[in-house]
DOKOLSE-448989 format. One record per residue (C-alpha): residue in three letters; z, y, x. Coordinates in steps of 0.02 Angstrom, whole numbers, padded with zeros to 5 digits, always signed. Example, Ala and Ser with C-alpha at 12.3 -4.5 7.8 and 13.67 -1.06 7.14 Angstrom:
BEGIN
ALA+00390-00225+00615 SER+00357-00053+00684 
***
This chain:
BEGIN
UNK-00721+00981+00701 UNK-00632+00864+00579 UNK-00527+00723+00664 UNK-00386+00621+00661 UNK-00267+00695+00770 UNK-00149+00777+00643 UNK+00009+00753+00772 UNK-00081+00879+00916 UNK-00121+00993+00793 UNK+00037+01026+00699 UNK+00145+01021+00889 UNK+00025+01170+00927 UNK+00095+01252+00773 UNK+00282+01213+00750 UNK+00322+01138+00917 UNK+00504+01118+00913 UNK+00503+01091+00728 UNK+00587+00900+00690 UNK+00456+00782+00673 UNK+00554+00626+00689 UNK+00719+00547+00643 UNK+00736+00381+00709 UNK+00869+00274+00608 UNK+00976+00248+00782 UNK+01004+00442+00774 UNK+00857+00474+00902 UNK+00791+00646+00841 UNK+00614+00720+00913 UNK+00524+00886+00895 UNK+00319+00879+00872 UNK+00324+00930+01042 UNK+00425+00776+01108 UNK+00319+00667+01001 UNK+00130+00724+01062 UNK+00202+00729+01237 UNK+00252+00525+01191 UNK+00074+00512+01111 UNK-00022+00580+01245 UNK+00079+00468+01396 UNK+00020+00321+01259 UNK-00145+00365+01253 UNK-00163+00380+01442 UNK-00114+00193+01448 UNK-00277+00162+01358 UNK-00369+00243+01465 UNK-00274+00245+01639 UNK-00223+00095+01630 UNK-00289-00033+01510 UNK-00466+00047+01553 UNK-00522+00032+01380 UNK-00710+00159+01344 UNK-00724+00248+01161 UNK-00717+00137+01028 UNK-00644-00020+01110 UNK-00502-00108+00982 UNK-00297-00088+01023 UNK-00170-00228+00919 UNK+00005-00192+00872 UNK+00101-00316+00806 UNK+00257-00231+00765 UNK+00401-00186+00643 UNK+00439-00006+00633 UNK+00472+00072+00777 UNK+00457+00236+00892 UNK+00322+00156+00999 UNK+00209+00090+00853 UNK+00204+00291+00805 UNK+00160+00326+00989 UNK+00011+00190+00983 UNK-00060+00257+00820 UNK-00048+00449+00883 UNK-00136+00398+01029 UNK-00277+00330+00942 UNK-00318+00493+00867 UNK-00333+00549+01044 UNK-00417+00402+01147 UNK-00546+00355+01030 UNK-00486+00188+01057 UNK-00473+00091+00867 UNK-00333+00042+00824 UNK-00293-00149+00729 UNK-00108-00154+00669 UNK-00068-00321+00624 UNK+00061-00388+00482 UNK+00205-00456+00577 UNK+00211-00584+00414 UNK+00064-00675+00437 UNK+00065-00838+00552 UNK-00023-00864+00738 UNK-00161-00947+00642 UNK-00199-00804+00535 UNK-00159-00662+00687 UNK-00283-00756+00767 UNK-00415-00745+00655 UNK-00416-00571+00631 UNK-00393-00529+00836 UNK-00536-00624+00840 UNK-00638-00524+00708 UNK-00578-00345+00790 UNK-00622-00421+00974 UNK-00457-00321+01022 UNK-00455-00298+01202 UNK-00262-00246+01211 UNK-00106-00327+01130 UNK+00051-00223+01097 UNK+00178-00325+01035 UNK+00376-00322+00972 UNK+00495-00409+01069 UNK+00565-00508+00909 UNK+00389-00578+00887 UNK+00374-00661+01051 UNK+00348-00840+00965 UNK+00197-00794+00900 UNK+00141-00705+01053 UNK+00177-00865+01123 UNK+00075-00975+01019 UNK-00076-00824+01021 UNK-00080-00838+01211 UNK-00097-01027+01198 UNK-00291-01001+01092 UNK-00395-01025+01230 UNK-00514-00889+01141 UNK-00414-00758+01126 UNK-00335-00765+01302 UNK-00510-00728+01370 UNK-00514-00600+01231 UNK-00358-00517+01246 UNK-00355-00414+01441 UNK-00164-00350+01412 UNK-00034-00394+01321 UNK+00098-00246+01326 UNK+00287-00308+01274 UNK+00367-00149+01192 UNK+00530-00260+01244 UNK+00503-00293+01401 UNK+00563-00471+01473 UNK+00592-00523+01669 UNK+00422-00632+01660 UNK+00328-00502+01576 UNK+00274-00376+01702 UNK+00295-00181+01656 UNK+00335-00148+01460 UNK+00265-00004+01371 UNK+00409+00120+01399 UNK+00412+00108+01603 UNK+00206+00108+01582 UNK+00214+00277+01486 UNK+00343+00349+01599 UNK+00219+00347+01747 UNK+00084+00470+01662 UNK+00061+00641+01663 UNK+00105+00727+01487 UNK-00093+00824+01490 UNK-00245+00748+01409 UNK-00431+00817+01423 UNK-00531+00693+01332 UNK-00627+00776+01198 UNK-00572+00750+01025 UNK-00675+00604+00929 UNK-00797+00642+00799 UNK-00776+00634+00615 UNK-00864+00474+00579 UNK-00768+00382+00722 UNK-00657+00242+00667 UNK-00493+00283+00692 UNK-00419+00120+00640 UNK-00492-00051+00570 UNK-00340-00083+00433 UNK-00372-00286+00356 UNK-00338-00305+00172 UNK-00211-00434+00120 UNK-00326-00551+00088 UNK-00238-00595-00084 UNK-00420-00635-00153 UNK-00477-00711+00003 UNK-00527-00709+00186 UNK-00453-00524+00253 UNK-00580-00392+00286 UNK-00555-00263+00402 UNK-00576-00074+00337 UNK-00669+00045+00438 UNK-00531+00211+00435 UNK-00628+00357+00506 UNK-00551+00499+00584 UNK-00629+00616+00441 UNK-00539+00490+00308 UNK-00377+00502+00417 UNK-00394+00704+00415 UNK-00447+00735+00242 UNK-00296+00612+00139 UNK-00171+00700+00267 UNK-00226+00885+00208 UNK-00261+00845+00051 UNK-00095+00755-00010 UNK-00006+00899+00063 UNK-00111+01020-00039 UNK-00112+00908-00186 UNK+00062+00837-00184 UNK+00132+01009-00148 UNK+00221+00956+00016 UNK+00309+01079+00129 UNK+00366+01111+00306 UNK+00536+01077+00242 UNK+00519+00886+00169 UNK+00622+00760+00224 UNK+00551+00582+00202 UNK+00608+00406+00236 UNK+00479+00263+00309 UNK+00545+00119+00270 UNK+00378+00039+00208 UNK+00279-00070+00345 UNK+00179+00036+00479 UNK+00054-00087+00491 UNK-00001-00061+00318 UNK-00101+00081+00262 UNK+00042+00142+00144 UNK+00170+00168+00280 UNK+00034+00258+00394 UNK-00056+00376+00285 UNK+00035+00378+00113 UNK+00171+00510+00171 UNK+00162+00469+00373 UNK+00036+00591+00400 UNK+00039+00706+00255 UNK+00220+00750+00280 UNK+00154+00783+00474 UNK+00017+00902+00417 UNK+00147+01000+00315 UNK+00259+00996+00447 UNK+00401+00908+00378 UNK+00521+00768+00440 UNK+00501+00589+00444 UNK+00665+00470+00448 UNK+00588+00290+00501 UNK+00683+00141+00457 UNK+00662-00010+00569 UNK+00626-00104+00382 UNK+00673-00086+00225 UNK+00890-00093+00170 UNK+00917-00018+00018 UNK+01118+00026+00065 UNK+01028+00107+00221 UNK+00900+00206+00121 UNK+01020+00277+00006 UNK+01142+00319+00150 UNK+00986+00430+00243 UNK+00924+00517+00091 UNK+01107+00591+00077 UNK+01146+00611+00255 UNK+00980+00676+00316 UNK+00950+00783+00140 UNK+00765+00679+00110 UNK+00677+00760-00048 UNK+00517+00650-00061 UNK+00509+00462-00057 UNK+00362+00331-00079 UNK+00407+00155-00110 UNK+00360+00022-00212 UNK+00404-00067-00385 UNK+00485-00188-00300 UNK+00571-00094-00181 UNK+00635+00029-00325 UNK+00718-00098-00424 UNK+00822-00164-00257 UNK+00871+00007-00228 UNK+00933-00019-00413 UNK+01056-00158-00372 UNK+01155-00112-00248 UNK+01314+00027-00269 UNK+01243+00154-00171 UNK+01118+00184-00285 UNK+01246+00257-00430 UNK+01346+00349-00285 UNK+01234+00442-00188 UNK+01224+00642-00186 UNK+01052+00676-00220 UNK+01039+00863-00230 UNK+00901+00860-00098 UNK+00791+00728-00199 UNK+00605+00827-00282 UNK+00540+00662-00317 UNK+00507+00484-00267 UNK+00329+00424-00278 UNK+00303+00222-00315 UNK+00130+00152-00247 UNK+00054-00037-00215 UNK+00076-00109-00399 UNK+00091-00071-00567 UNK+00263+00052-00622 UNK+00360-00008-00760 UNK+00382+00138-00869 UNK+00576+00067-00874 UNK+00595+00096-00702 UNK+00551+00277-00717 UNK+00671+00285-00862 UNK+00796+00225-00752 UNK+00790+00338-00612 UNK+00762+00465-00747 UNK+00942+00441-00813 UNK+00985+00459-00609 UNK+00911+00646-00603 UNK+00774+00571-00514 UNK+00588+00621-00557 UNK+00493+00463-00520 UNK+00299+00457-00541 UNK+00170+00320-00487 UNK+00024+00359-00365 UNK-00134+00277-00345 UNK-00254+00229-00211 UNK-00333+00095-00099 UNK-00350+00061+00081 UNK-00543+00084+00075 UNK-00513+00240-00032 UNK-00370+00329+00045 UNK-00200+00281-00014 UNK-00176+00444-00120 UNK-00313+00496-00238 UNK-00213+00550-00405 UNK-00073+00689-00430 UNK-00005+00756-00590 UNK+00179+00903-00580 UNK+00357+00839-00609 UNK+00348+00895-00808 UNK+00184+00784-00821 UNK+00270+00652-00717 UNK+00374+00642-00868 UNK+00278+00689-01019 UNK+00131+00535-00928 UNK+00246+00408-00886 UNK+00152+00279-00857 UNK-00008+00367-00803 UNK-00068+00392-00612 UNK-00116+00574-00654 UNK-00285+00659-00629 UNK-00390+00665-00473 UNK-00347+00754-00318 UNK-00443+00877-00252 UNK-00642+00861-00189 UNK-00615+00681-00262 UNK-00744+00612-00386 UNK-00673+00492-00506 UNK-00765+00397-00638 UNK-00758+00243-00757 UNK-00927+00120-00781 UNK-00934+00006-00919 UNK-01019-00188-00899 UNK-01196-00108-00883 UNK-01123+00014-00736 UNK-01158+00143-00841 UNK-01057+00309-00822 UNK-00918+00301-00971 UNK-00936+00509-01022 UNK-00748+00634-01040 UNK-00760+00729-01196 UNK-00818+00881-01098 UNK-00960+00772-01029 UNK-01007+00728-01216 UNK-01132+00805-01306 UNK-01144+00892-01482 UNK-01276+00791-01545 UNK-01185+00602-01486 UNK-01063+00524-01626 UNK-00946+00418-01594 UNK-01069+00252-01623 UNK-01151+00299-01490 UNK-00998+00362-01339 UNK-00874+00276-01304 UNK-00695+00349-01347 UNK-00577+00411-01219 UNK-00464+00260-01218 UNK-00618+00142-01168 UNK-00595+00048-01025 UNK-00691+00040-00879 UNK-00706+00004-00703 UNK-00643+00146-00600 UNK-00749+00214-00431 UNK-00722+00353-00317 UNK-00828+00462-00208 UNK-00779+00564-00100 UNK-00730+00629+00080 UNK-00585+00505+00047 UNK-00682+00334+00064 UNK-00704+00205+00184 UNK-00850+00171+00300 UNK-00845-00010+00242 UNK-00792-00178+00295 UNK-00820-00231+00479 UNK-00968-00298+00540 UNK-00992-00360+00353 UNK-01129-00277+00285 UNK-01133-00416+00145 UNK-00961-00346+00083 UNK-00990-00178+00111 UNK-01123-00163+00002 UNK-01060-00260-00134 UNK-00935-00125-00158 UNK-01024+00038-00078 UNK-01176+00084-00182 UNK-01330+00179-00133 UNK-01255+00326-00199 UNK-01080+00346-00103 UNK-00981+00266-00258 UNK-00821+00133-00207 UNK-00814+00002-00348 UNK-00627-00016-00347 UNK-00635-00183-00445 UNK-00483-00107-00547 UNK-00509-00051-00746 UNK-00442+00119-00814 UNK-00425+00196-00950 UNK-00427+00385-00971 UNK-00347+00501-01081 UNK-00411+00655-01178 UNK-00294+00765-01077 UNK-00399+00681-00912 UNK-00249+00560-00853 UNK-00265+00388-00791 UNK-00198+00235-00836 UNK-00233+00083-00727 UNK-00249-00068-00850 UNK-00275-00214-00722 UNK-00380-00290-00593 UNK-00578-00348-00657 UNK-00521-00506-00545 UNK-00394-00537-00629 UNK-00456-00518-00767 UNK-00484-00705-00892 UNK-00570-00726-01070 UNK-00496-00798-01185 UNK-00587-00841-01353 UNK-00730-00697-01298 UNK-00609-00552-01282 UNK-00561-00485-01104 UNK-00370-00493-01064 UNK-00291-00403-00918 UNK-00127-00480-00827 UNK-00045-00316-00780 UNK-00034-00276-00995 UNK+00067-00444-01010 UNK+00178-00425-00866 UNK+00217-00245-00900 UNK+00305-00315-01093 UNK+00371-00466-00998 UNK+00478-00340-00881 UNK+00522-00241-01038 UNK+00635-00393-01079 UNK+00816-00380-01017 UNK+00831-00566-00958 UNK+00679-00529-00847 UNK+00669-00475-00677 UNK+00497-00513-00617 UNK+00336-00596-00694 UNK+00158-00619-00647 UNK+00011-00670-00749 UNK-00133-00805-00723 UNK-00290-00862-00823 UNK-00300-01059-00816 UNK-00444-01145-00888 UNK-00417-01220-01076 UNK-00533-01327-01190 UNK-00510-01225-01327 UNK-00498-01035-01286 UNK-00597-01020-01117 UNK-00461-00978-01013 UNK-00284-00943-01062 UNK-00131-00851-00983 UNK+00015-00951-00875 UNK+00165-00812-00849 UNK+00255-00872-00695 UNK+00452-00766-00717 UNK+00592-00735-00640 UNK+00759-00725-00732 UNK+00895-00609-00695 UNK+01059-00664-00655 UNK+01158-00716-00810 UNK+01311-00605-00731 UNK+01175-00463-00741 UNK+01140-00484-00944 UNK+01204-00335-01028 UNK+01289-00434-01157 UNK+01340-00630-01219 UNK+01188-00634-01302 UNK+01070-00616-01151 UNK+01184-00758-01055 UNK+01095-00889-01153 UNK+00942-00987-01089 UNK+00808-00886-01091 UNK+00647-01016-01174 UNK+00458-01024-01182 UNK+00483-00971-01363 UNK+00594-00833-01360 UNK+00495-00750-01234 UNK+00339-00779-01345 UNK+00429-00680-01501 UNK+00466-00563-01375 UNK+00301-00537-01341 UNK+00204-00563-01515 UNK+00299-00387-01572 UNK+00218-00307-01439 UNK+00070-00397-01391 UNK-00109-00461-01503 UNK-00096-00657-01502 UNK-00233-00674-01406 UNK-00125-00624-01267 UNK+00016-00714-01283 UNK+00039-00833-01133 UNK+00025-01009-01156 UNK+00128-01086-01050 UNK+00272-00999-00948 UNK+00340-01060-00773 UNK+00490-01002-00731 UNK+00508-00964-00534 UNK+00652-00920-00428 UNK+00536-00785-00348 UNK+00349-00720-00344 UNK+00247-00719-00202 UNK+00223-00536-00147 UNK+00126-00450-00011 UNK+00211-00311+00095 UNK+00193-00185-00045 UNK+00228-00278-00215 UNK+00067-00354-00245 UNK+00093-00530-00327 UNK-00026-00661-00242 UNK-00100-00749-00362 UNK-00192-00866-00275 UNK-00046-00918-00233 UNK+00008-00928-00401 UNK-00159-01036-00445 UNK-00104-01154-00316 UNK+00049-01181-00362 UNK+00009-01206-00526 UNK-00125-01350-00492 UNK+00001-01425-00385 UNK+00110-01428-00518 UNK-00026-01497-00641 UNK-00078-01618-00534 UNK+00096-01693-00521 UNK+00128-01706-00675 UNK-00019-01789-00707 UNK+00008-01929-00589 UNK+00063-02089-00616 UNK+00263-02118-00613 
***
């Protein structure tokens, strides 16, 4: 039977293999870490007397015991709800409410939201333990001295396939967060198949520097490296000095990171000093890849390609080789394995590959290869939907199995993927559909710019129109005397008009000391909006 428990089964396998390499030197074989899982899980149980299916919070950084927790789960049946350590009390709130978590695991360095969670009269009836991982004088027995007093056996049958393993809430960058229904057959299936896929092997070495609580850091290399049998090094967060230091003293050969996280590792002087002999490939996920950036690490030795995926549709869904990583830059590859890809046009109508077209269709009547479209998956791979939202789930689940991702695509002739932009984000301006991500890819083509993000505003005229919000680099930074100079709303719009139709051309440009990013390099633009009226609406007021 297909479940979730990828840590038990690979200890039965390669038992005294290395599973984990804890930042502080701490090293642990699979058998160290499923005997740590299983004392975890019996805390559920044993102690915290939670039945099949009742809801577990973390709120934690990266640590050994946040592993522990989200083994266990795959043993307990319990759910489990990690929770970002960025949002506020307010917002932790809201979503503990929404899980109806029964059991609170929580970081010693977060204790001030603890303390303001405990003071919600709701969720102290909710919540029947609160479990310190750093234990305090006041706080009764932490997590640690809890584990220490169970037995290292576990009997419970293994959970079935459609079980929810974990209940991960989006970002809520478009709105109120939604939490994900993981099930163990989801967990199982993106763990075997990136292995298979991605070509992993028993002797990878990968850093985890990206946020556990996110389903990137859990199930983009967490658990594929695990069904391989590889190595995980887990950062506490992310340093970029300290990444660059582990990938040459532990030998690491596969990465995943993010855009953002790729051009820190840039700027620091590690990054032109490290051996990296041991380095396959690094893997960049969460936003859209600058095709510069995988120039750059290029001229570093480093193969870099971008990945693909969703939280409701498994993190990893596309894979293309090292030569095509090159030869595509720019593309997310072709579909993994048992996964059913395809793009829909307006109508939802099924946009055909060449192979799908037939002899007697011209080219009036199918659409190209390089037609955009709305991309969906189906597949062992997806979701069960959104929690207790049926409303939501089936605005994005049709009858037929497909995920609407929301995001458009465009497809080669060769069958590669290119992710154009978010439909959301999508504005019209003068009738014709323009898509952010295009814009800011140019913008970070320019060498005075380090980051930019794109918005449609309303206008009189043209429908909508496009506000770039950008970040300069540091004039120190600029590659010659040239690039020291101011950097204007009208050079950046000849920058632009050589690479871009007019119609796209921002408007107006705000420049920003810094974007507002989730976790894993998605700009918020609501955010953005806000800011933006605010700014509007002040200078609009009367002096």
């Amino acid at each position: 039977m297909l479940h979730g428990d990828i840590l038990g089964e690979r200890a039965s396998l390669t038992p005294n293999k290395t599973a984990l390499v804890c930042v502080n030197g701490e090293r642990f074989s699979y058998r160290d870490l499923n005997l740590r899982a299983i004392q975890s899980a019996h805390i559920m149980r044993d102690h915290c007397r939670l039945s099949r299916n009742d809801r577990v919070a973390i709120l934690s950084k990266n640590r050994l015991e946040f592993l522990d927790v989200f083994f266990a789960t795959a043993k307990s049946g319990t759910i489990l709800v990690p929770l970002n350590v960025r949002l506020t009390a307010l917002e932790l709130a809201g979503i503990l409410k929404s899980s109806g978590a029964k059991v609170l695991l929580y970081d010693g360095e977060l204790a001030d939201k603890i303390h303001h969670l405990q003071q919600d009269v709701a969720i102290a009836k909710q919540i029947t333990h609160w479990i310190p991982l750093d234990p305090t004088p006041d706080s009764g027995p932490g997590y640690n001295q809890l584990c220490s007093s169970f037995p290292t056996t576990w009997s419970r049958p293994h959970p079935d396939p459609e079980d929810i393993y974990c209940l991960l809430y989006t970002s809520g960058t478009t709105g109120k967060p939604k939490g994900v229904m993981i099930p163990h057959r989801m967990v199982a299936w993106n763990a075997y198949n990136t292995a298979l896929n991605w070509q992993l092997r028993e002797s990878d070495v990968s850093p985890v520097f990206t946020p556990l609580y996110h389903a990137g850091g859990l199930f983009a290399f967490l658990t594929p490296i695990i069904a391989a049998g590889g190595t995980i090094v887990l950062h506490r967060d992310f340093d970029a000095g300290e990444v660059w230091r582990t990938i040459e003293r532990e030998r690491c050969t596969v990465m995943l990171g993010v855009p953002t996280i790729y051009k820190m590792l840039l700027e620091v002087p590690e990054a032109a000093t490290t051996n990296l002999t041991s380095v396959r490939w690094f893997i960049s996920g969460g936003a859209p890849l600058p095709v510069e950036l995988i120039e750059a690490y290029r001229h570093r030795g480093i193969i870099l390609k971008q990945g693909y995926g969703l939280t409701e549709v498994g993190v990893n869904c596309f894979s293309m080789s090292e030569e095509e990583a090159i030869r595509k830059a720019g593309s997310i590859g072709r579909p993994m394995m048992f996964t059913e890809a395809k793009l829909i046009d307006a109508e939802g109508n099924a946009i055909p590959s060449t192979e799908e077209k037939l002899p007697s269709q011209t080219a009036q009547t199918v659409p190209t290869e390089d037609t955009e479209g709305e991309l969906c998956f189906r597949g062992p791979h997806v979701a069960k939907g959104y929690w207790q939202d049926p409303a939501a789930t089936a605005a994005v689940l049709d009858p037929n199995g497909w995920f609407h991702t929301g995001d458009i695509a465009r497809r080669d002739s060769d069958g590669f993927y290119y992710i154009v932009g978010r439909s959301k984000d999508m504005f019209i301006s003068g009738g014709v559909n323009v898509y952010p991500a295009e814009i800011e890819a140019e913008l970070l083509r320019h060498p005075s710019v380090a980051d930019a993000a794109v918005i449609g505003v309303p206008h009189e005229t043209w429908g909508e129109v496009g506000v770039a919000f950008v970040v300069l680099k540091p004039a120190a930074s600029a590659a010659s005397a040239d690039l020291e100079a101011e950097v204007s709303p009208a050079s950046l719009t000849t920058f632009l008009a050589a690479r871009l139709a007019k119609y796209k051309l921002p408007k107006e440009f705000v420049f920003v000391e810094s974007l507002p990013r989730t976790a894993y390099g998605k700009a918020v633009k609501a955010d953005l909006r806000d800011q933006y009226s605010r700014m509007k609406a002040s200078q609009n007021s009367p002096s």
